[in-house]
N, C-alpha and C positions, 0 to 999 in steps of 0.2 A: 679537446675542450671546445665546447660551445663558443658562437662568438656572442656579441651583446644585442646584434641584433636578432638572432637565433632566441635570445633568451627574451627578450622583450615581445616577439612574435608569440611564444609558448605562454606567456604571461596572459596575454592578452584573447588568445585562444583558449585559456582555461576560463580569465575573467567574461567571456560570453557564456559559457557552457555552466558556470555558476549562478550568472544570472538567470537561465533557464530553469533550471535545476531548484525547483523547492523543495525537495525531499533528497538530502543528504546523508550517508554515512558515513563516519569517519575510521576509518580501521588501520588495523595490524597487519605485515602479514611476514616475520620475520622464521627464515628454515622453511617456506615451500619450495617443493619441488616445480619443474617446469610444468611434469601433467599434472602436479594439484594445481597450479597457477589457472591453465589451461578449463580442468572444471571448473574454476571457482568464474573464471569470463564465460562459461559456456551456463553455467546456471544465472548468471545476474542477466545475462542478455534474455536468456528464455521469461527471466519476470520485467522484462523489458525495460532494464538501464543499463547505464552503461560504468565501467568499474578503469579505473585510472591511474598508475602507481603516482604519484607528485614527488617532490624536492619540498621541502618544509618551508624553505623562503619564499622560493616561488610560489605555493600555497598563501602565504601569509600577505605576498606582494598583488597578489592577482586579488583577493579577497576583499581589498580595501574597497568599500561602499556599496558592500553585499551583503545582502542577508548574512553571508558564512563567514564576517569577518571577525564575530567573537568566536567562531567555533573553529577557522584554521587558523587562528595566531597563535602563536606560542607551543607549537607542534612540536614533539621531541620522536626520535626512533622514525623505525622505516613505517612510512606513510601511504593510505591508499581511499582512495574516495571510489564511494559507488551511490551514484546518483539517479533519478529518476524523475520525467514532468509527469508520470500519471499514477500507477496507488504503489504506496509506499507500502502497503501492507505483504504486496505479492512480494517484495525485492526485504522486506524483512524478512519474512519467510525464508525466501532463498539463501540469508544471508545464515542466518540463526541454524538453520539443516547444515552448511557446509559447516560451521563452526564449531559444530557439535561433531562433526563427523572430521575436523580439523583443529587439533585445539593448539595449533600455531598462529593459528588465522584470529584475532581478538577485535573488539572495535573498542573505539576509544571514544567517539562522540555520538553524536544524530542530530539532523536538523527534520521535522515536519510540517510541511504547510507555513516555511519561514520562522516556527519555534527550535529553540534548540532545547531537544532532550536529552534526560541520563540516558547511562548507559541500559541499567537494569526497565527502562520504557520503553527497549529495543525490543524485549524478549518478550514485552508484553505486545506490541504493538503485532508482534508476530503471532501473536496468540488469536489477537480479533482474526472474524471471518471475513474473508476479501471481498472486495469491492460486488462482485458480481452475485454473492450469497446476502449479504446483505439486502440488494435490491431485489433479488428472489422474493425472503422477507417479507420487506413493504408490499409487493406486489402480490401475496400469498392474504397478505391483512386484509389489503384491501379490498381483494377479491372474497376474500370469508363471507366481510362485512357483508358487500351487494347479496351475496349466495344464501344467507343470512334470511334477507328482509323478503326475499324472493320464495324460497322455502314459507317464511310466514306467512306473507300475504295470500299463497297457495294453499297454506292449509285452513285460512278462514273459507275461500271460496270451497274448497273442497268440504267441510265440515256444513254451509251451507246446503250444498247438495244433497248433501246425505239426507240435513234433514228436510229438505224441499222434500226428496224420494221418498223418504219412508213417508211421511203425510201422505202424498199424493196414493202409494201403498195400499193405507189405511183407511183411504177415504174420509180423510180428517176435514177436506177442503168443503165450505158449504155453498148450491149454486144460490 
């Protein structure tokens, strides 16, 4: 058995790691095996967070004057956080593929950007395109746009030409 200063350390080592952590999961993971365990840390680290089995009180104790204090208190059953400080999108992703391919594995909450969401806004969030497709995107618009006015403004001087040349041709010019 843990002593109390063991458990006050652990406490207080989660309440930093929640502080950081604006993007939360809250999940299930009751009947995995050690290698499903093993994926399921091996896929949440590749979308770059980090995933935590907790104790429900300790959760609820560490949480006091965090963001996650309405979304770990009153925690029932085996508990497990998987957290993230940069896109939530990727570690949904991750989360939602293993769960589908796990369906011991469940989530029970989510926080984003300090909101706490449903459950069923997990699966959506999973759905949008990640961070890096996204700015593709904008950077695809934006570039249209310039390629756009660049293109027109070329075809007036070009259309210009034309009809400069065919006059000049024609001998339309008078000295």
């Amino acid at each position: 058995m843990k002593k109390r200063a063991d458990k006050k350390r652990d406490a207080e080592a989660l309440r930093k790691e929640l502080e950081r952590a604006s993007h939360l999961f809250v999940t299930s993971f009751e009947k995995l095996t050690v290698a499903q365990d093993f994926e399921l840390r091996k896929a949440v680290r590749a979308a770059g967070g980090r995933y935590r089995v907790i104790k429900n009180n300790l959760a609820a104790k560490a949480s006091e004057g965090t963001p996650a204090e309405n979304l770990l208190g009153g925690l029932r059953g085996m508990t497990s956080l998987a957290y993230t400080t940069t896109d939530p999108v990727a570690l949904a992703k991750s989360l939602t593929a293993y769960a589908k391919a796990n369906p011991a594995f469940t989530f029970k909450a989510g926080m984003v950007e300090g909101r706490v969401i449903e459950v069923k806004s997990i699966t959506e969030l999973a759905n949008m395109p990640s961070k890096e497709q996204l700015i593709g995107k904008v950077m695809w618009l934006i570039n249209s746009a310039s390629q756009r006015l660049a293109v027109s403004l070329n075809g007036v001087a070009r259309n210009l030409a034309v009809v400069l040349g065919q006059a000049i041709k024609e001998n339309k010019f008078s000295e």
